[in-house]
C-alpha positions as CSV (number, residue, x, y, z in Angstrom):
1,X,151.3,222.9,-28.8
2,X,150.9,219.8,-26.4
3,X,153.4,221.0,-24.4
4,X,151.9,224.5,-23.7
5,X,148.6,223.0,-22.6
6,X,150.3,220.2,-20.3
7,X,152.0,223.0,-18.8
8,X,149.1,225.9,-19.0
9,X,146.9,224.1,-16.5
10,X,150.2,222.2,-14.9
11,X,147.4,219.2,-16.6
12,X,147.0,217.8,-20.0
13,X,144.0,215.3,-20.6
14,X,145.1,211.8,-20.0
15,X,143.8,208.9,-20.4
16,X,142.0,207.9,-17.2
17,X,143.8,205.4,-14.8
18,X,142.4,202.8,-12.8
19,X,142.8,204.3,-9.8
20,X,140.7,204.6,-6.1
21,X,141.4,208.5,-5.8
22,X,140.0,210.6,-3.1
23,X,139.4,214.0,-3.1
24,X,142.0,216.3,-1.5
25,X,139.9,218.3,0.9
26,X,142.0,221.1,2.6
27,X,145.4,222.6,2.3
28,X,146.9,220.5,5.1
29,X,145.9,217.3,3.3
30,X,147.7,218.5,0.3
31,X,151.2,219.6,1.7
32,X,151.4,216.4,3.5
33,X,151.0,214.6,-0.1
34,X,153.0,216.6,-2.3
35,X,156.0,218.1,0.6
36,X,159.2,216.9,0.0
37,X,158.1,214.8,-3.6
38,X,158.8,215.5,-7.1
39,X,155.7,215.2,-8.9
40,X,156.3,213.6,-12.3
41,X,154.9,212.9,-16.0
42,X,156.4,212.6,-19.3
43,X,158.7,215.9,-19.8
44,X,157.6,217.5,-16.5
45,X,159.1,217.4,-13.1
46,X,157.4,219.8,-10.2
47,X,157.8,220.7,-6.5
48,X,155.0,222.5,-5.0
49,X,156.1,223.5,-2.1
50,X,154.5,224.4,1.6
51,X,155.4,227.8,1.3
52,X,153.5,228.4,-1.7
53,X,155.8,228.0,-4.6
54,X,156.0,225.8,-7.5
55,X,159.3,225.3,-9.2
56,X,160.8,222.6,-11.8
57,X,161.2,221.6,-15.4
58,X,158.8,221.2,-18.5
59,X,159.6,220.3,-21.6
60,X,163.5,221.4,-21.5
61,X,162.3,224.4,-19.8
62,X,162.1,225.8,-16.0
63,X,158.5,226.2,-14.0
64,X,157.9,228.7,-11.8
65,X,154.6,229.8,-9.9
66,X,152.6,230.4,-7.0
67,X,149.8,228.7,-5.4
68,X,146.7,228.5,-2.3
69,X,144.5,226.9,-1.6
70,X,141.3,228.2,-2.0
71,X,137.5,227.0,-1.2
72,X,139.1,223.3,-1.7
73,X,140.4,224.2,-4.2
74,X,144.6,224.3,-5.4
75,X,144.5,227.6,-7.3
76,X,147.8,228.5,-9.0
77,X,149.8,231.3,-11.5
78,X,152.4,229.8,-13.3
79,X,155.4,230.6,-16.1
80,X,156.6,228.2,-18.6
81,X,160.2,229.7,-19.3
82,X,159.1,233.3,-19.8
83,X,155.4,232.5,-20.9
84,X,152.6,233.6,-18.2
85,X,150.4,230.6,-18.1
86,X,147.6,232.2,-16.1
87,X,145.9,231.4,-12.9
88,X,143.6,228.2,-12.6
89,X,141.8,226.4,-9.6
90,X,141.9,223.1,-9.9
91,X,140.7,219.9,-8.2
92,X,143.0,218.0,-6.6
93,X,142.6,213.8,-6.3
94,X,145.2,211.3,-4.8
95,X,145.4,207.9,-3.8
96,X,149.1,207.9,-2.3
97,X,151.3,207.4,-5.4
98,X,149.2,209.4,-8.2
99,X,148.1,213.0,-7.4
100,X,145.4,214.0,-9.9
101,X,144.8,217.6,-10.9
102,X,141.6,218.9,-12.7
103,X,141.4,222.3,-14.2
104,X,138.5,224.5,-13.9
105,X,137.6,223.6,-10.5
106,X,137.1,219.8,-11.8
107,X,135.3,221.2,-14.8
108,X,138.2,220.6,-17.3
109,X,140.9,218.9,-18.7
110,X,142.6,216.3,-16.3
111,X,146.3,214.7,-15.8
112,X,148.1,212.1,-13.6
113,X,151.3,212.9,-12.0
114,X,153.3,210.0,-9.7
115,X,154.7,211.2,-6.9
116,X,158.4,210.3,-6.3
């Protein structure tokens, strides 16, 4: 069940990290953070990519999805294996080597990835 809702938002809620973080503002601002990284947590390893794809591994199984940005906002539809995970829009906070994602247009739950 953890697994599904790390995955379901592409964020689980984590304890909260001393971090400075920054809102991501626009599009731009996010492909230069997250192109050509892995972004990382326990079990899960993602690319999102410029061209609007998300792909990698959760919990022994393969990621795939789409994204855009939207009202400053990263809105994506992923799968987990063959399981639709849905379409959220989520915040998006960084401070160079964490990228912070909240679901529900920074409403809901949130989670930490390091970027490698």
């Amino acid at each position: 069940m953890f697994r599904t809702i790390a995955l379901g938002a592409l964020i689980a809620t984590t304890p909260m990290m001393a971090h400075a973080l920054t809102k991501v503002e626009d599009r731009s601002e996010f492909v230069s953070l997250v192109e050509g990284r892995t972004l990382a947590r326990s079990l899960i390893q993602l690319n999102v990519l410029p061209n609007g794809q998300i792909e990698g591994r959760g919990a022994g199984r393969d990621v795939t999805g789409t994204w855009n940005w939207d009202g400053g906002y990263f809105c994506r539809d992923l799968f987990w294996g063959k399981r639709e995970l849905g379409y959220n829009c989520q915040e998006v906070s960084a401070d160079g080597g964490t990228i912070r994602f909240q679901s529900d247009r920074g409403a809901g739950d949130i989670a930490d990835f390091t970027l490698k």
